[in-house]
N, CA, C and O atoms as CSV, one atom per row, in Angstrom:
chain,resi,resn,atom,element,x,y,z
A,1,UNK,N,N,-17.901,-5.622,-3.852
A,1,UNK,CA,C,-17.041,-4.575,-3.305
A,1,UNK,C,C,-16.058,-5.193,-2.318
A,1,UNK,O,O,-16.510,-6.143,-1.680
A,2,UNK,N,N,-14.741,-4.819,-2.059
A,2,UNK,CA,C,-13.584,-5.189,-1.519
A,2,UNK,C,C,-13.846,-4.467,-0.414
A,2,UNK,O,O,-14.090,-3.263,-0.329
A,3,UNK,N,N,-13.764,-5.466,0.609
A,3,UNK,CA,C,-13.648,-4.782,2.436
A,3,UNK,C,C,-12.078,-3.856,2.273
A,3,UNK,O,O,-11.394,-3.664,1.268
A,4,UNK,N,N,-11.924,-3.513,3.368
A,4,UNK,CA,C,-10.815,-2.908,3.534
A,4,UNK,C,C,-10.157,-3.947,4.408
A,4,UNK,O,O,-9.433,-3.639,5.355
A,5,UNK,N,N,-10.363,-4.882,4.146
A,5,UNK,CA,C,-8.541,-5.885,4.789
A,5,UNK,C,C,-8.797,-6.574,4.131
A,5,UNK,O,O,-8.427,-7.670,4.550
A,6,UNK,N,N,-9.548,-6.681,2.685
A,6,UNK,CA,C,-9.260,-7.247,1.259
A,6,UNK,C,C,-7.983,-6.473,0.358
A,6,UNK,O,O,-7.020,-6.732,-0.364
A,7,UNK,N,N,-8.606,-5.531,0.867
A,7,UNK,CA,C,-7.647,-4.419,0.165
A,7,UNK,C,C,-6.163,-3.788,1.087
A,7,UNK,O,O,-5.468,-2.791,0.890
A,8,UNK,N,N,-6.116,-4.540,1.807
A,8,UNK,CA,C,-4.803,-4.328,2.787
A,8,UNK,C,C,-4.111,-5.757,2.795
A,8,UNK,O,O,-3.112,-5.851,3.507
A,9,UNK,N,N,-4.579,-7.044,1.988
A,9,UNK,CA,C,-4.200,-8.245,2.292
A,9,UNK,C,C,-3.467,-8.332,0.199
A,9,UNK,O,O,-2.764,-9.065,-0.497
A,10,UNK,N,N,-4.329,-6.946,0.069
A,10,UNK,CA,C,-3.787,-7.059,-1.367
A,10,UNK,C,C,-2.470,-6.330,-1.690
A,10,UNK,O,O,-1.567,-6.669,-2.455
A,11,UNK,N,N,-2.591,-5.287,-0.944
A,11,UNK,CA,C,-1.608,-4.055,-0.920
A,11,UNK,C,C,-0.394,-4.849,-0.194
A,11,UNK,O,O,0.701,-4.286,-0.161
A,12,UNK,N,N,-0.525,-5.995,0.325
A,12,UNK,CA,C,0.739,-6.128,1.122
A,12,UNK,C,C,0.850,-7.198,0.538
A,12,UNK,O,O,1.931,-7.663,0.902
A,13,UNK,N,N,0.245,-8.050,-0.340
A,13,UNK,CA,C,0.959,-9.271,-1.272
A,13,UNK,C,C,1.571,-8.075,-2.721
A,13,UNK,O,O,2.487,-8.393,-3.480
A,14,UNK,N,N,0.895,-6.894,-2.794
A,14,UNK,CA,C,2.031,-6.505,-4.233
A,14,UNK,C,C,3.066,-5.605,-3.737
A,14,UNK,O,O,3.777,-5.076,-4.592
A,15,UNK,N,N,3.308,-5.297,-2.336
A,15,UNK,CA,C,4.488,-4.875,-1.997
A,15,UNK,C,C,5.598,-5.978,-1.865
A,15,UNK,O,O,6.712,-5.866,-2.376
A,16,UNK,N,N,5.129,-7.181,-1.040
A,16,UNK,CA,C,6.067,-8.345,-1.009
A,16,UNK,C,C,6.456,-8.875,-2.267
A,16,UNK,O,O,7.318,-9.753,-2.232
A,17,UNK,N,N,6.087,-8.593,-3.175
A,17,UNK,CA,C,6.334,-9.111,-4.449
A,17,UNK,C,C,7.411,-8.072,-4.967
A,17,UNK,O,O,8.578,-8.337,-5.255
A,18,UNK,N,N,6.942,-7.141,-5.013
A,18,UNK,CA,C,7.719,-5.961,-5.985
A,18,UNK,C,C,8.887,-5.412,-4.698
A,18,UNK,O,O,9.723,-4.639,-5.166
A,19,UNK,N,N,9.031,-5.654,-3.405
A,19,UNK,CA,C,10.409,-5.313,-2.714
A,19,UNK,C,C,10.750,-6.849,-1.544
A,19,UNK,O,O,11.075,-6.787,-0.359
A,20,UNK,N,N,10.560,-7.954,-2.284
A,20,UNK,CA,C,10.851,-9.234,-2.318
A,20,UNK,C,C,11.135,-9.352,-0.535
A,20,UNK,O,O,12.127,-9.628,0.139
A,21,UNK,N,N,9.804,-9.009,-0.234
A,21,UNK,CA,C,10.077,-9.262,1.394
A,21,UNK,C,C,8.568,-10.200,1.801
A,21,UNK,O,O,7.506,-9.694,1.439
A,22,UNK,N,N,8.527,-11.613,2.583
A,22,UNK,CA,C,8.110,-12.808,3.293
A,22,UNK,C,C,6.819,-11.985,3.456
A,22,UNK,O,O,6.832,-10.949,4.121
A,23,UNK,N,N,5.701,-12.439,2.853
A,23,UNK,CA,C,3.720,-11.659,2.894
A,23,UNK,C,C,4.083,-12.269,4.496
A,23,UNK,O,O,4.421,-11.428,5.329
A,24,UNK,N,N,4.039,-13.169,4.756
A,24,UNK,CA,C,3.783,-13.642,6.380
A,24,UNK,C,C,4.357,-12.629,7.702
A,24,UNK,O,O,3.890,-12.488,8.832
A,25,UNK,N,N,5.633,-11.965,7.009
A,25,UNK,CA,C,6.228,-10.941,7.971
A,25,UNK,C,C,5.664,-9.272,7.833
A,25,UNK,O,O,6.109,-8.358,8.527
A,26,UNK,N,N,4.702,-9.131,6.889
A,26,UNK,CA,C,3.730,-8.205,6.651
A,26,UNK,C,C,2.427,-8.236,7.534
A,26,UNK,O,O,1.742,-9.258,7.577
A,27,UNK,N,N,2.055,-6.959,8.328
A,27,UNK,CA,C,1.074,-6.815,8.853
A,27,UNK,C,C,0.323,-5.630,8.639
A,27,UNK,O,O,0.999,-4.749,8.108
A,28,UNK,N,N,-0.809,-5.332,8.870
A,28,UNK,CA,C,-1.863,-4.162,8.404
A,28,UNK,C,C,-1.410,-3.323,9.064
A,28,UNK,O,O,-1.576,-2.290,8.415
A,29,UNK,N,N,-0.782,-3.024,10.243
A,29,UNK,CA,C,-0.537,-1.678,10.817
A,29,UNK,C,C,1.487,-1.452,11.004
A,29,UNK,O,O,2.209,-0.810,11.766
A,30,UNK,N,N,1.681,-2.252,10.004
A,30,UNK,CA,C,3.040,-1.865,9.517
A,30,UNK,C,C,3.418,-0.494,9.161
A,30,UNK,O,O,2.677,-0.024,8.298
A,31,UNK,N,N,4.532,0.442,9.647
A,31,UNK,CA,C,4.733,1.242,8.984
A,31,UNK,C,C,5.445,0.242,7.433
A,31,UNK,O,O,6.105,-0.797,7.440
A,32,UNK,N,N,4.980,1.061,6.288
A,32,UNK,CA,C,5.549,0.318,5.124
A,32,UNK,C,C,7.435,0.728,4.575
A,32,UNK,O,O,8.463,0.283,4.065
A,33,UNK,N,N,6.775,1.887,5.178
A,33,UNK,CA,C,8.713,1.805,4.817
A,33,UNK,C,C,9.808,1.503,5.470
A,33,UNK,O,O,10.928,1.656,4.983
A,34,UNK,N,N,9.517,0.899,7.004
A,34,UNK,CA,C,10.550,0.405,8.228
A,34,UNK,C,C,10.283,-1.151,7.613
A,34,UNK,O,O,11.110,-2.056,7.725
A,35,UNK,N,N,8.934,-1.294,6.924
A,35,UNK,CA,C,8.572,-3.347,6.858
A,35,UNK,C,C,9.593,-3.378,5.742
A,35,UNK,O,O,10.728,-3.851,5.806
A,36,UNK,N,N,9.135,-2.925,4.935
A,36,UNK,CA,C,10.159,-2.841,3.382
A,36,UNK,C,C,11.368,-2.674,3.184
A,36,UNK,O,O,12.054,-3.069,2.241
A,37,UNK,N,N,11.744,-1.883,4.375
A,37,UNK,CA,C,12.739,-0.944,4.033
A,37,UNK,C,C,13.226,-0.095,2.488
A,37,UNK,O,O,14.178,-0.186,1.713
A,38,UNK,N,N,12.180,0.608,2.566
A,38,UNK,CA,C,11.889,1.475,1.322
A,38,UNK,C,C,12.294,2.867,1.715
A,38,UNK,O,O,12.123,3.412,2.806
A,39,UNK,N,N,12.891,3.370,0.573
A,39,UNK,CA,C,12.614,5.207,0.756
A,39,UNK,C,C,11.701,5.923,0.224
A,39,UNK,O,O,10.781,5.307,-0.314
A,40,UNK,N,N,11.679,7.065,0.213
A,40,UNK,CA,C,10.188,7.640,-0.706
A,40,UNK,C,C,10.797,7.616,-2.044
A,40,UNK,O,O,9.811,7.432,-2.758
A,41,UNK,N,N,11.715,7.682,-2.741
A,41,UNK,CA,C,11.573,7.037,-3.898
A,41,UNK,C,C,10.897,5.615,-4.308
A,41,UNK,O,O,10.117,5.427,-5.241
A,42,UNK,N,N,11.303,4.835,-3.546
A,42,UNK,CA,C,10.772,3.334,-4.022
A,42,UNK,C,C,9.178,3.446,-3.429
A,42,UNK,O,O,8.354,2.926,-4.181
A,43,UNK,N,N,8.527,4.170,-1.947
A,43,UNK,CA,C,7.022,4.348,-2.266
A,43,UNK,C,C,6.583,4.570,-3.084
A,43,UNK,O,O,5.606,3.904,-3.427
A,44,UNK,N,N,7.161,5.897,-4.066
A,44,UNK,CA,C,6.242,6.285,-5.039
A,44,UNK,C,C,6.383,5.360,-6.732
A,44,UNK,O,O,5.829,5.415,-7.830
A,45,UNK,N,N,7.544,4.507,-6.022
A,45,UNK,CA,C,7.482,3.155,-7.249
A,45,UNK,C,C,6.045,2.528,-6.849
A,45,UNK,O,O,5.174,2.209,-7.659
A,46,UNK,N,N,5.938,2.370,-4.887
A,46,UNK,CA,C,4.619,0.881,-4.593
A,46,UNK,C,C,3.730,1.732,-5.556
A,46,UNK,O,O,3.339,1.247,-6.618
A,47,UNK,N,N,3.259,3.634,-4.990
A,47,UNK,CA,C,2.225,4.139,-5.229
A,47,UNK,C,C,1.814,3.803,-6.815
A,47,UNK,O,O,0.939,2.950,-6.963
A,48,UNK,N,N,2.299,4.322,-7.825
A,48,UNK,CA,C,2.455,3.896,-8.983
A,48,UNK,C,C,1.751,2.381,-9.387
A,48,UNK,O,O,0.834,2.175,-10.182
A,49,UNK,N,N,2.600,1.287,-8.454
A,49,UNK,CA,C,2.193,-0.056,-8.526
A,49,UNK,C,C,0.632,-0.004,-8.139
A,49,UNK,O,O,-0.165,-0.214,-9.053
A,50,UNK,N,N,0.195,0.230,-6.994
A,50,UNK,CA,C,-0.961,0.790,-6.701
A,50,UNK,C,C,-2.181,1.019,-7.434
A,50,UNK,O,O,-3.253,0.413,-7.439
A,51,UNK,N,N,-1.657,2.298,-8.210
A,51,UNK,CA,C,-2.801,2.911,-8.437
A,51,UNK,C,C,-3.036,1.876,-10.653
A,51,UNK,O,O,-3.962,1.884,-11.463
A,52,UNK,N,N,-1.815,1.312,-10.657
A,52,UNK,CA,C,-2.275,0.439,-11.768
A,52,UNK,C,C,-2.818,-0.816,-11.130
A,52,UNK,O,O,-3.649,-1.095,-11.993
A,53,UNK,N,N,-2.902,-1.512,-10.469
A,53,UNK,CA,C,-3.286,-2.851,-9.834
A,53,UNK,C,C,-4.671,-2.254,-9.423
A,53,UNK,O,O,-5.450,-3.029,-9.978
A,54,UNK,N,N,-5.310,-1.461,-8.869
A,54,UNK,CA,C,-6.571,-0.664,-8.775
A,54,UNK,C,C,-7.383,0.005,-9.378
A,54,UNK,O,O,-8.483,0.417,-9.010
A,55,UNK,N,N,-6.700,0.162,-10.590
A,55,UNK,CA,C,-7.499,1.121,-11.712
A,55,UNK,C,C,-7.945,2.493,-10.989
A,55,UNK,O,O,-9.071,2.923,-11.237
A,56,UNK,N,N,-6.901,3.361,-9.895
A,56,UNK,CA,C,-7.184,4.122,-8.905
A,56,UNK,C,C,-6.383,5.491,-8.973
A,56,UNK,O,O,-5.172,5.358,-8.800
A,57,UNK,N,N,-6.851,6.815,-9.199
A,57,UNK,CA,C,-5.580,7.790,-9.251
A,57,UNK,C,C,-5.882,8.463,-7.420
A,57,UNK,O,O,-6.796,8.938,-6.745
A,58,UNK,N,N,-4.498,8.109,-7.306
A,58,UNK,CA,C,-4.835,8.783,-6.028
A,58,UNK,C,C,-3.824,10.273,-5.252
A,58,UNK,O,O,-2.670,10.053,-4.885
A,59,UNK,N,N,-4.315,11.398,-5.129
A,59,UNK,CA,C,-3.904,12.332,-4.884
A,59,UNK,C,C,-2.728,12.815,-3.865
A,59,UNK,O,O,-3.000,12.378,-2.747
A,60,UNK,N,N,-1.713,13.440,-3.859
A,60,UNK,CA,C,-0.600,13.488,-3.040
A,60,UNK,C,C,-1.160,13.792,-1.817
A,60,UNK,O,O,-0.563,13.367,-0.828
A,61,UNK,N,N,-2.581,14.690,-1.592
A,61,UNK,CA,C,-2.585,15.501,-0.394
A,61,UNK,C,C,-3.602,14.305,0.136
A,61,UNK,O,O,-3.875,14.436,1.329
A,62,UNK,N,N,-4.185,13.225,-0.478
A,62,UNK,CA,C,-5.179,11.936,0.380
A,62,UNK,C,C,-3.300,11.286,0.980
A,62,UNK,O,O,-3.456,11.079,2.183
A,63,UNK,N,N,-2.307,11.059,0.739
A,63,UNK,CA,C,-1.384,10.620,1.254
A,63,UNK,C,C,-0.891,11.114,2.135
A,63,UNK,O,O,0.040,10.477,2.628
A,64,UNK,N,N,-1.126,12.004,2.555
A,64,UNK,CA,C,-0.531,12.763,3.634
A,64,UNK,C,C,-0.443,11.985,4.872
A,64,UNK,O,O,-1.419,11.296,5.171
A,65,UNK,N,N,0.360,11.991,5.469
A,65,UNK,CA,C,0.261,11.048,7.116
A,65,UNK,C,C,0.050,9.746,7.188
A,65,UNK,O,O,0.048,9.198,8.290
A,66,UNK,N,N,-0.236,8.792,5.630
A,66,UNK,CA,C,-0.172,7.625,5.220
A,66,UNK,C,C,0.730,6.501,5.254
A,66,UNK,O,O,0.721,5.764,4.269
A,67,UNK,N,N,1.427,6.264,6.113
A,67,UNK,CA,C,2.446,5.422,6.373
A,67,UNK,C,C,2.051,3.802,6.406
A,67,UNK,O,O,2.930,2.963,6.207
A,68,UNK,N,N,0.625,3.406,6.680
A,68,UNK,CA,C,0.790,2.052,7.088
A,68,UNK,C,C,0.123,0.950,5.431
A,68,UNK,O,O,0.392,1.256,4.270
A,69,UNK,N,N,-0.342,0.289,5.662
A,69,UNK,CA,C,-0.708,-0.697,4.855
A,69,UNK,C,C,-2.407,-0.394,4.963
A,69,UNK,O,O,-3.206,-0.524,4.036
A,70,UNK,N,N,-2.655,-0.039,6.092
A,70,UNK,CA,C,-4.269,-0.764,6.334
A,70,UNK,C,C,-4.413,1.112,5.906
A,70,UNK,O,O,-5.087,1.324,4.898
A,71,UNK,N,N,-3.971,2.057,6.440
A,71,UNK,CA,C,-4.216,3.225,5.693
A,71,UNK,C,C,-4.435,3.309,4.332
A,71,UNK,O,O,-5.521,3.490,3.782
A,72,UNK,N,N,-2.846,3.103,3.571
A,72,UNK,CA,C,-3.309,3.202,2.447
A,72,UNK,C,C,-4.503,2.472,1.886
A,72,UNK,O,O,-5.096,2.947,0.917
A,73,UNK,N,N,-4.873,1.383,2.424
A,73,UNK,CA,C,-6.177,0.573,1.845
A,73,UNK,C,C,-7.058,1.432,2.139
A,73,UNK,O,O,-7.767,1.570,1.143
A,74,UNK,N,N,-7.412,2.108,2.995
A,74,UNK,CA,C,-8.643,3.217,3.774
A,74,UNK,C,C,-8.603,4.113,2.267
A,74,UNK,O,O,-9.431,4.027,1.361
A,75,UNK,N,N,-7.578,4.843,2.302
A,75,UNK,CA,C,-7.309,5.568,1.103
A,75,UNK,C,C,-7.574,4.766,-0.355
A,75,UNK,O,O,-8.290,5.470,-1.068
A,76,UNK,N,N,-7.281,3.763,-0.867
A,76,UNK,CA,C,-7.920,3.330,-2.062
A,76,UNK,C,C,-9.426,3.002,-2.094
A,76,UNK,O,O,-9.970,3.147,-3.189
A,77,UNK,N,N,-10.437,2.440,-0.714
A,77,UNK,CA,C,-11.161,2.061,-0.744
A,77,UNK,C,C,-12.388,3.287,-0.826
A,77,UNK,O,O,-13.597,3.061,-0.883
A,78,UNK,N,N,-11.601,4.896,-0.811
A,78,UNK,CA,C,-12.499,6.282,-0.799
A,78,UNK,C,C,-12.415,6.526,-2.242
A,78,UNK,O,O,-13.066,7.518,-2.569
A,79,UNK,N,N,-11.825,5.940,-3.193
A,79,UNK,CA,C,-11.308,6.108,-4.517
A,79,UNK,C,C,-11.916,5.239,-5.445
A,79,UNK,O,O,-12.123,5.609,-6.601
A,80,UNK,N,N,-12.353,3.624,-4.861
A,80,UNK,CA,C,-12.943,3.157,-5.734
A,80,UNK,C,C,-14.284,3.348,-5.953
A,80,UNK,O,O,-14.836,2.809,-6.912
């Protein structure tokens, strides 16, 4: 089973990948869309990315108030 800053060290190597921003300038209590500079269109591209890299469906209303990295990991890790 994946700790939860397994799963926040993962979530923030497939965001740096897929919005081509430095894993080293990524941290767990990042808001993700000021680190990224993403809008909620391109979140619900990461979410998407997400929930295929996890084998995970995860619900609009578990997202609610979800802004950081180490959150959303909290949130996949109630799912797996």
């Amino acid at each position: 089973m994946q700790t939860p800053a397994d799963l926040t060290t993962r979530l923030m190597t497939l965001a740096s990948q897929r919005f081509d921003r430095p894993l080293a300038e990524l941290h767990a209590d990042d808001d993700f869309f000021h680190a990224l500079g993403i809008d909620s269109l391109q979140a619900l591209d990461l979410l998407t990315r997400v929930e295929e890299e996890f084998d995970v469906e995860v619900p609009d209303y578990e997202l609610q108030g979800v802004n950081t990295f180490a959150g959303l990991a909290d949130v996949i890790a109630r799912r797996l």
